[in-house]
MIFIVEX-715986 format. One record per residue (C-alpha): residue in three letters; z, x negated, y. Coordinates in steps of 0.5 Angstrom, whole numbers, plus 500, padded with zeros to 3 digits. Each point is the difference from the previous one (the first is absolute). Layout:
code / Z / X / Y
Ala / Z / X / Y
...
This chain:
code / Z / X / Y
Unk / 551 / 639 / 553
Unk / 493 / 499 / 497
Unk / 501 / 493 / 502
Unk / 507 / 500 / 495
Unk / 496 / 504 / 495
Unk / 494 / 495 / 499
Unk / 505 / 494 / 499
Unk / 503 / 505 / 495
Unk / 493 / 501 / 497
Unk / 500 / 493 / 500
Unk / 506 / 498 / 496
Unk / 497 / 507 / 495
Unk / 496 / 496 / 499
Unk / 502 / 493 / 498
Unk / 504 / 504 / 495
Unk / 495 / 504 / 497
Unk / 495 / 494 / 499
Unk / 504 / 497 / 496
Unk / 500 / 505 / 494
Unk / 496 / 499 / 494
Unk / 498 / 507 / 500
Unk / 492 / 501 / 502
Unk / 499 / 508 / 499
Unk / 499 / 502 / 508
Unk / 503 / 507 / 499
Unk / 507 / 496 / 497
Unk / 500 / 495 / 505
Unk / 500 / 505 / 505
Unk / 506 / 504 / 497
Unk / 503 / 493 / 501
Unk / 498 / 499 / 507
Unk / 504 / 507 / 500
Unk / 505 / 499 / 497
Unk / 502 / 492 / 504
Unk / 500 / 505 / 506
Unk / 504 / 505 / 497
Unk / 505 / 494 / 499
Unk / 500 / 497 / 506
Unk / 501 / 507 / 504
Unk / 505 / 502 / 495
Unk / 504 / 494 / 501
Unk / 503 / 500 / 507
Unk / 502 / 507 / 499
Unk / 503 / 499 / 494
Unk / 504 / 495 / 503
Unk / 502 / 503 / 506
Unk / 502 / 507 / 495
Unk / 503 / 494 / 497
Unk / 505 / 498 / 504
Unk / 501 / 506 / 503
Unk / 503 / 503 / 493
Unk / 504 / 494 / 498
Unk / 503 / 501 / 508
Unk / 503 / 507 / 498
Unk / 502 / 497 / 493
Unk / 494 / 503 / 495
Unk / 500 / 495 / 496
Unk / 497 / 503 / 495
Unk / 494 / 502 / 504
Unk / 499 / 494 / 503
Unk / 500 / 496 / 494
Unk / 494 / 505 / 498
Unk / 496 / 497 / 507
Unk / 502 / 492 / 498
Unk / 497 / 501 / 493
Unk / 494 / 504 / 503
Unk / 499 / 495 / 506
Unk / 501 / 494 / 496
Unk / 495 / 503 / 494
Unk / 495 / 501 / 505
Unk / 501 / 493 / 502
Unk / 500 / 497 / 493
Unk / 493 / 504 / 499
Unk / 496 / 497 / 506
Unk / 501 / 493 / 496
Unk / 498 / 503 / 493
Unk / 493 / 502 / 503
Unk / 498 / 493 / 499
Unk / 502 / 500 / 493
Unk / 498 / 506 / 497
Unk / 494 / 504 / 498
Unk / 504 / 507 / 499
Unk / 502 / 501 / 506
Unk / 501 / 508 / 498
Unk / 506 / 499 / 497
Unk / 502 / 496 / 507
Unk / 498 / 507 / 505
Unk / 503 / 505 / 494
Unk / 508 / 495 / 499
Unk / 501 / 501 / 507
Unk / 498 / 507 / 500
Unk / 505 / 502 / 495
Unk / 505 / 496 / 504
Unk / 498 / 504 / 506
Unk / 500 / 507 / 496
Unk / 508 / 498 / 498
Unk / 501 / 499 / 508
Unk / 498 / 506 / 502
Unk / 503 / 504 / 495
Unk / 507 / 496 / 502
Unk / 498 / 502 / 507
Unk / 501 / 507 / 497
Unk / 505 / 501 / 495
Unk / 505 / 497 / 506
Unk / 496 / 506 / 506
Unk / 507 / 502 / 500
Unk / 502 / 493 / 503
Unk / 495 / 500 / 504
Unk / 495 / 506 / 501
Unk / 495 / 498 / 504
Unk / 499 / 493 / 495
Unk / 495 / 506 / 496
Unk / 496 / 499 / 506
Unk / 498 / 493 / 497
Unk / 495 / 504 / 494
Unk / 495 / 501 / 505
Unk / 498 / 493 / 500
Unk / 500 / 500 / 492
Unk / 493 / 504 / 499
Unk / 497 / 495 / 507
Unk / 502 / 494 / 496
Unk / 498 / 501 / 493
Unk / 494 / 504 / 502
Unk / 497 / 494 / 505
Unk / 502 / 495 / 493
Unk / 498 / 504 / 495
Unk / 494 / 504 / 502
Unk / 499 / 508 / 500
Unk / 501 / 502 / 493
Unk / 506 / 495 / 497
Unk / 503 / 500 / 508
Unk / 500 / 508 / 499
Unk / 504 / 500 / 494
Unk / 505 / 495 / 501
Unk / 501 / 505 / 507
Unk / 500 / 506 / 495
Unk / 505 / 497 / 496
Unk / 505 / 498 / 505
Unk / 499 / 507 / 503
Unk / 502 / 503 / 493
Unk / 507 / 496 / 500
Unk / 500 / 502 / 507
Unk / 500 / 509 / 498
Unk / 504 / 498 / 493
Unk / 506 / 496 / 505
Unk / 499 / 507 / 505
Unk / 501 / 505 / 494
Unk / 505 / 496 / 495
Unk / 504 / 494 / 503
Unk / 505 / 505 / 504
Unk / 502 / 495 / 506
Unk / 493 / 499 / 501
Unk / 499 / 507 / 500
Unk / 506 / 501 / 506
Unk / 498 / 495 / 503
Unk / 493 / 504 / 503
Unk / 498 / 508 / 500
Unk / 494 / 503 / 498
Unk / 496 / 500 / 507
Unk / 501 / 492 / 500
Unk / 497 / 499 / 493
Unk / 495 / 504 / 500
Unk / 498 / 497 / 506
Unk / 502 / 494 / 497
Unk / 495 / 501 / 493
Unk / 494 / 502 / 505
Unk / 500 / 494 / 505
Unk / 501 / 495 / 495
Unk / 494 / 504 / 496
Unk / 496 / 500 / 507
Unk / 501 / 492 / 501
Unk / 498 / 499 / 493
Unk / 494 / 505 / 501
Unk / 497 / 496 / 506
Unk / 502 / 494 / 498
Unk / 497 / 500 / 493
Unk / 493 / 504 / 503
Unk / 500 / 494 / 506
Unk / 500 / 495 / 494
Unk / 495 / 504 / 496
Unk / 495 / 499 / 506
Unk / 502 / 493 / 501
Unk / 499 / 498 / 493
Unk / 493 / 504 / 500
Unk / 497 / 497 / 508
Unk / 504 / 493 / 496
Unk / 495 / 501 / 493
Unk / 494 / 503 / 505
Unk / 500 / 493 / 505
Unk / 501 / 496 / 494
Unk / 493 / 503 / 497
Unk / 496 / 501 / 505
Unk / 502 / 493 / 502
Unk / 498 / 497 / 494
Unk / 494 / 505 / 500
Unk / 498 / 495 / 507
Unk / 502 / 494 / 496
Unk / 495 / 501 / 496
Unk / 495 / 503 / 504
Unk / 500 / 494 / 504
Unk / 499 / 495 / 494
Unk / 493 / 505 / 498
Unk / 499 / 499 / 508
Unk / 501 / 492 / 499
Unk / 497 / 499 / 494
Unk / 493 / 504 / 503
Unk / 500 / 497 / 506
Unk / 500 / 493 / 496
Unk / 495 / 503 / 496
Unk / 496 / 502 / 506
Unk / 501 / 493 / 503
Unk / 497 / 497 / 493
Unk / 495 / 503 / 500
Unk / 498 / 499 / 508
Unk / 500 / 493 / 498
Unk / 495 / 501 / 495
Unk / 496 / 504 / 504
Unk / 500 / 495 / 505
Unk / 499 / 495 / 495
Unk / 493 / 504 / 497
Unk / 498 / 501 / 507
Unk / 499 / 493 / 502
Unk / 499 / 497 / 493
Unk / 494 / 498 / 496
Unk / 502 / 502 / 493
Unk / 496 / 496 / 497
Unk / 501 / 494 / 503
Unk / 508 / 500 / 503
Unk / 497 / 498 / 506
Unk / 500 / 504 / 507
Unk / 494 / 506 / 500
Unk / 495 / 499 / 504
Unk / 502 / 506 / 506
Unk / 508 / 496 / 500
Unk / 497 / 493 / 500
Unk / 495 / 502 / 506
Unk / 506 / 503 / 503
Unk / 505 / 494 / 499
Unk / 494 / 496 / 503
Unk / 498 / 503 / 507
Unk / 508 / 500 / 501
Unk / 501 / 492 / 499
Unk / 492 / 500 / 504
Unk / 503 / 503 / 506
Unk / 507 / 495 / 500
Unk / 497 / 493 / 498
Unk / 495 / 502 / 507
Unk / 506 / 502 / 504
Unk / 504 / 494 / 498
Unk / 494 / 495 / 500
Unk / 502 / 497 / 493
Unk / 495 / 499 / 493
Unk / 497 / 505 / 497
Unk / 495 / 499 / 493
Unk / 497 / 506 / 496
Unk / 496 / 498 / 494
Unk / 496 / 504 / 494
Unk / 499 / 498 / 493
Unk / 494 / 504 / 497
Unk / 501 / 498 / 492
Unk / 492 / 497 / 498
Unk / 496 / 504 / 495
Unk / 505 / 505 / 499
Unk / 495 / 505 / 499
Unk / 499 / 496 / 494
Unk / 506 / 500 / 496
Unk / 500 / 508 / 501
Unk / 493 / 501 / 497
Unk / 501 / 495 / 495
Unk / 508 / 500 / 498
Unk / 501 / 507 / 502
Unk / 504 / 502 / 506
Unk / 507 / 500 / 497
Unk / 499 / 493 / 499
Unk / 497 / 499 / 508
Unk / 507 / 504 / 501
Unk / 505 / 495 / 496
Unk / 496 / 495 / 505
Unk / 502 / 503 / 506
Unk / 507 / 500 / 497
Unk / 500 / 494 / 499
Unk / 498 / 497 / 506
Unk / 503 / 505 / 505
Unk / 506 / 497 / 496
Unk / 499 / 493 / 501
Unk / 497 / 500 / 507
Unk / 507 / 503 / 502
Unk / 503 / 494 / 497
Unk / 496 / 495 / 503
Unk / 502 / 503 / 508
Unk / 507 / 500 / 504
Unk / 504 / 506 / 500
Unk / 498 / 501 / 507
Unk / 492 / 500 / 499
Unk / 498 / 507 / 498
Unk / 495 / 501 / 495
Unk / 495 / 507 / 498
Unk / 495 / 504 / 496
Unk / 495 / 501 / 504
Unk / 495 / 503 / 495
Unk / 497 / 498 / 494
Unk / 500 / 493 / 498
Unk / 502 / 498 / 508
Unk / 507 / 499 / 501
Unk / 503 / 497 / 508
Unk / 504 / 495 / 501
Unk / 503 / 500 / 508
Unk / 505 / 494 / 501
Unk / 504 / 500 / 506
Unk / 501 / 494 / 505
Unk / 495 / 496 / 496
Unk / 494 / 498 / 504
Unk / 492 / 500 / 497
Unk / 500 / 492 / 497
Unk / 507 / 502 / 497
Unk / 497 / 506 / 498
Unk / 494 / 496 / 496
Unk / 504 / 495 / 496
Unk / 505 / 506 / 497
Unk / 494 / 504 / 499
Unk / 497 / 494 / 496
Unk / 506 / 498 / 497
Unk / 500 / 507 / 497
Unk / 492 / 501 / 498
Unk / 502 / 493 / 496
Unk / 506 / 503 / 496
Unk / 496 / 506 / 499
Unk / 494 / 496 / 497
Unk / 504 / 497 / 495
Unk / 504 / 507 / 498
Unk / 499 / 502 / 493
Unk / 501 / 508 / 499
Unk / 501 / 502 / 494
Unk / 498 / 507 / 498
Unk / 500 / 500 / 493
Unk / 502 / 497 / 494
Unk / 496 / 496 / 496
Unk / 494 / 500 / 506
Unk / 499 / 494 / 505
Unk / 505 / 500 / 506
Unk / 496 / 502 / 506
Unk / 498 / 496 / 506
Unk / 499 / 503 / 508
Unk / 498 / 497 / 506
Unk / 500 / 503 / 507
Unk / 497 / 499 / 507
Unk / 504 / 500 / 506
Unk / 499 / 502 / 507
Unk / 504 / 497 / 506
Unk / 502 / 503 / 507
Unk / 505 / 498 / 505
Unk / 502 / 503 / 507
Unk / 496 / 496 / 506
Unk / 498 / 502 / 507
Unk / 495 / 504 / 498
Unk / 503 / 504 / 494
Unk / 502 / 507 / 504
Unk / 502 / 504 / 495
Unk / 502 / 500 / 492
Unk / 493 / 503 / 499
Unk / 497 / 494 / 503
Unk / 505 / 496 / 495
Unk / 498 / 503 / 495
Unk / 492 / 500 / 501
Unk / 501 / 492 / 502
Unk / 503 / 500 / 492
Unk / 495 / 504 / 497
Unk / 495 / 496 / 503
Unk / 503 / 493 / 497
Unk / 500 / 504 / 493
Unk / 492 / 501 / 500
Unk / 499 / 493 / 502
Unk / 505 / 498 / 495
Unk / 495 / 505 / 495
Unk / 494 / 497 / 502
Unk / 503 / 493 / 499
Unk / 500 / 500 / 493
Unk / 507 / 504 / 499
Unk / 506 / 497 / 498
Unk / 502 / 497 / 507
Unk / 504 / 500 / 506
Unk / 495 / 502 / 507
């Protein structure tokens, strides 16, 4: 049975998609009403069959004309936006069946037992409210045919309608309470699962918004603003790491230092914003002129850091000239009007050989070579 329900379900489906409707309460009286169809049809037919058996040809000409509008309907859903009209035409043709159904109790008397299926159908398709009404209506035919149509009347007592009138009020009562509560727990899901969508669109757009800033944070912790070059702490960092595996796996190794010469010069007779358009300027250009696999930093000051990999010390010096060439002739331009600014650099070179231990006897190694460069009259390579 659940499996024949599912593919039921399916098949609703496949009908209900195709309507223009887009309301979500609409579609689902729609989803209502194509399971009312296909529920009412196998009973219609049979009740059908049986009628024109016993030659009650007028109550089953009601049933075709029912079972064929409700046959109709399901190939209109795709083509109409008012499928009110379509729940309220076939309502109207159902009513007219029970009321037939009750004017000829006196062919058949228990043919009124049917009734009691009319407040569960049009409750389920209409809703509590508009369901009820319709069932109150028919219950008000059903006391004026108890009181005014005399065979009607003689065909039950009093005891039966009675019973009858507070049993059908009774399954219009329940069922009209269970919709109720269905619509609401229906509209209350709905919320609060609307409610979660958006709670998990803030949550997405703050974790996106953390993740941002963790990357700016990770920026600023291992980046010198002024220059966009690697800070002094993060280049370190990088440098003992690269230091530890060129000595596992015995491949070239080269560290440099580049001291900018008289630098002190340019802040005292220029300023300091134009000693920082120098170091922008040549943290720029220096990037420009190594391999994206050469890491470059600001150790402080004037002095930036060059480690390149796989490049052993001779290597190292013919690059590390070829750069303080390019920078002799680099004009820095800091204001208009004034004359472009002219720099040079020594440079201190150190590769890794036997006797380097440690990235600190690298380092000591290069900053021995940049003095040496400094006592050599500046603007060269050692």
């Amino acid at each position: 049975m659940l499996t024949l329900a599912k593919k039921m379900q399916h098949l609703v489906d496949l009908i209900v998609v195709k309507s223009p409707v887009s309301d979500k309460e609409e579609r689902v009286r729609l989803n209502h009403y194509v399971w009312v169809t296909f529920m009412m049809l196998p009973i219609t037919l049979i009740a059908g069959a049986y009628h024109a058996s016993v030659r009650n040809y007028a109550l089953t000409f009601l049933i075709v004309l029912f079972s064929a509008y409700l046959v109709t309907t399901l190939f209109l859903i795709a083509k109409t936006r008012k499928t009110y009209l379509l729940y309220f035409v076939s309502n109207v043709i159902f009513t007219v069946l029970m009321i037939y159904l009750l004017y000829h109790a006196d062919f058949d008397a228990s043919m009124i037992l049917w009734l009691f299926t009319y407040p569960l159908g049009t409750i389920f398709l209409f809703g509590n409210r508009i369901g009820f009404m319709w069932s109150c209506v028919l219950l008000a035919i059903v006391m004026v045919f108890f009181i005014w149509v005399p065979h009607v009347d003689h065909a039950y007592d009093l005891a039966f309608k009675i019973r009858f009138c507070f049993s059908y009020l009774a399954i219009a009562f329940i069922t009209s309470w269970i919709e109720y509560y269905r619509h609401r727990y229906q509209h209350e899901s709905e919320a609060n699962r609307e409610a979660l969508l958006a709670e998990q669109s803030l949550l997405k757009e703050e974790i996106h918004r953390r993740t941002l800033l963790e990357e700016e944070l990770h920026y600023l912790a291992q980046t010198d603003m002024l220059t966009k070059l690697y800070n002094r702490r993060h280049f370190l960092n990088c440098a003992h790491k690269e230091f530890i595996r060129a000595k596992r796996y015995g491949y070239d190794l080269a560290f440099a230092l580049l001291d900018v010469d008289h630098f002190k010069h340019i802040n005292d007779s220029l300023g300091h914003p134009v000693g920082d358009v120098v170091l922008q300027t040549l943290g720029e250009y220096c990037v420009s002129q190594v391999r994206d696999t050469d890491i470059v930093g600001r150790l402080g000051g004037e002095e930036l850091a060059f480690l390149l990999l796989h490049v052993n010390e001779e290597k190292a010096k013919e690059k590390m000239e070829h750069l303080r060439i390019a920078l002799s002739r680099l004009r820095i331009t800091y204001a208009q009007g004034i004359e472009p600014l002219n720099i040079t650099a020594s440079i201190g070179v150190a590769s890794i050989t036997s006797e380097v231990q440690s990235f600190e006897d690298l380092y000591l190694r290069a900053d021995k070579k940049l003095y040496e460069a400094k006592s050599a009259g500046r603007n060269c390579v050692r």
